[in-house]
C-alpha positions in Angstrom: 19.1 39.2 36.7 15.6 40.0 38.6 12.5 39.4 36.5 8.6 40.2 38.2 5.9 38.4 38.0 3.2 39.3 35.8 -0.7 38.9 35.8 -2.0 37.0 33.1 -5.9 36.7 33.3 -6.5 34.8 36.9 -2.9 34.0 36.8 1.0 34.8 37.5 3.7 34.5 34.7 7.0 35.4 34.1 8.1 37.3 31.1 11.7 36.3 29.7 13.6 38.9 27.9 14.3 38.4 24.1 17.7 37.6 24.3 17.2 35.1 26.8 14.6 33.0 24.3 16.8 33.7 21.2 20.5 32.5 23.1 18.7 29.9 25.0 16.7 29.0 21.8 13.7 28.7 23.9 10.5 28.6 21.8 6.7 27.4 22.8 7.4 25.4 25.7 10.2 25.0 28.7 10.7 21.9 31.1 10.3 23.6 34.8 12.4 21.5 37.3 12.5 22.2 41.1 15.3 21.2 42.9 17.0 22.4 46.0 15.2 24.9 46.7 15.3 26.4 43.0 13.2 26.6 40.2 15.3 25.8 36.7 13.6 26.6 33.6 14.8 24.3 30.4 14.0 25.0 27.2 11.9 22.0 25.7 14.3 20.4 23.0 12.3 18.7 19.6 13.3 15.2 19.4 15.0 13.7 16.9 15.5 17.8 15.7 18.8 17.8 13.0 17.8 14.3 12.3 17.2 14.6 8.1 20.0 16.6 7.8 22.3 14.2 9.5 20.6 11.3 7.2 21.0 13.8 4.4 24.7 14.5 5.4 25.3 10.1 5.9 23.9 9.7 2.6 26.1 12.0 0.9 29.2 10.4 2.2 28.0 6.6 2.0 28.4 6.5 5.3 24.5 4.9 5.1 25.2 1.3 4.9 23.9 -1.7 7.3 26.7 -2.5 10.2 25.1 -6.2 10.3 23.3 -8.1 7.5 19.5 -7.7 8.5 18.9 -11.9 7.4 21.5 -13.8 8.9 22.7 -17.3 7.0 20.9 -19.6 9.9 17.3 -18.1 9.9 14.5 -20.5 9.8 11.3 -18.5 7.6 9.0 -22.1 7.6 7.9 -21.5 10.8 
């Protein structure tokens, strides 16, 4: 696929086709990355995205509970 370079005030861009933002899920930003001699764009992924619904989801199933007691028996607190 061949895509030209645009001006954009005093500067160049590159417009991406619909279809490649919506399949690629590519929103506000992308991660440019140059290597070998070719320029990779990435979409920009939101951390922690699908967290609260994963919570949500471990919630529902009791699948929410501590893997290791957060005070173990030999703690010392009078220090």
């Amino acid at each position: 696929m061949e895509a030209s370079i645009i001006k954009i005030g005093n500067s160049k861009g590159l417009r991406l086709p619909k279809t490649i933002l919506d399949k690629y899920h590519i929103k506000d930003k992308v991660e440019l990355i140059l290597k070998n001699g070719y320029l990779i764009i990435k979409p920009v992924k939101t951390p922690r995205q699908g967290w609260e619904k994963a919570f949500e989801e471990m919630r529902r199933k009791e699948d929410d509970k501590l893997l290791i007691d957060d005070i173990f028996e030999d703690e010392i607190f009078e220090e």
